[in-house]
N, C-alpha and C positions, 0 to 999 in steps of 0.2 A: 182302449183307445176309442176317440170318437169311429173309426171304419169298422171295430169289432161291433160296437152298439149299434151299428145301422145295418150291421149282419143280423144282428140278431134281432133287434125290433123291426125293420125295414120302413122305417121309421125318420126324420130325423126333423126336429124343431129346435131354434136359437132364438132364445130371447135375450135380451140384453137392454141395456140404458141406454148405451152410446145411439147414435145417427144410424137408421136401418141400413143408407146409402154409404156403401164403402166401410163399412163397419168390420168388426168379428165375425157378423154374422154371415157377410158376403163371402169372407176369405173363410171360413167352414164349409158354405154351400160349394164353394168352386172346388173346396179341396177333395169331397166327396161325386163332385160331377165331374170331376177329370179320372178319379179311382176308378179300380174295381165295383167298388162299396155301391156309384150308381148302378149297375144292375141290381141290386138288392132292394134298392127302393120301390115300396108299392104305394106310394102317392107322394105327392110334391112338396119338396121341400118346404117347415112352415118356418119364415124369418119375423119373428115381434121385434123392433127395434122402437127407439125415443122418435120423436117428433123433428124433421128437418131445422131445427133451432137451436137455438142453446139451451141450457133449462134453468128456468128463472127459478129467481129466489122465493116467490110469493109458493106456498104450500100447495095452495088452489089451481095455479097454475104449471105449478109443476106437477099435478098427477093426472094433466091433461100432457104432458109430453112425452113421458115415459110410461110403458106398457101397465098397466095396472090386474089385479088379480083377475077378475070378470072375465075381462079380455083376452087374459092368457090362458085363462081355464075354454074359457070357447074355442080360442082356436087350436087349443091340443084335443079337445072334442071333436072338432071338426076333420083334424090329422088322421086319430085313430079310425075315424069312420070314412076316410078315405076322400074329404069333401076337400075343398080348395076354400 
């Protein structure tokens, strides 16, 4: 389960496509800061979600809305090393 992985990495990042606001990725963060599991965390939760919009059809602009590789790779970089 997600509380056993945060046991164990102490750890926890949610990326996802959807709206970062009010997303998956909120009702994860809240479900592990209401747990146990937050004691276990040794830095802050990291949330990648899409861009506050819809996601357009153009290609172009749709890999400015939603989390792209770069991105995601830096801030689980950022996670592990304990940065915000």
């Amino acid at each position: 389960t997600i509380i056993e992985s945060v046991r164990k990495t102490t750890r926890l990042a949610c990326v996802y496509e959807g709206v970062k606001t009010l997303g998956i990725g909120a009702e994860i963060s809240a479900m592990i800061a209401e747990s146990e599991a937050f004691d276990y965390l040794d830095a802050p939760i990291l949330r990648l979600g899409g861009a506050e919009s819809p996601i357009p059809y153009n290609p172009a602009l749709e890999k400015a809305a939603v989390p792209q590789v770069p991105g995601i790779v830096e801030g689980l970089r950022n996670l592990v090393k304990g940065r915000t």
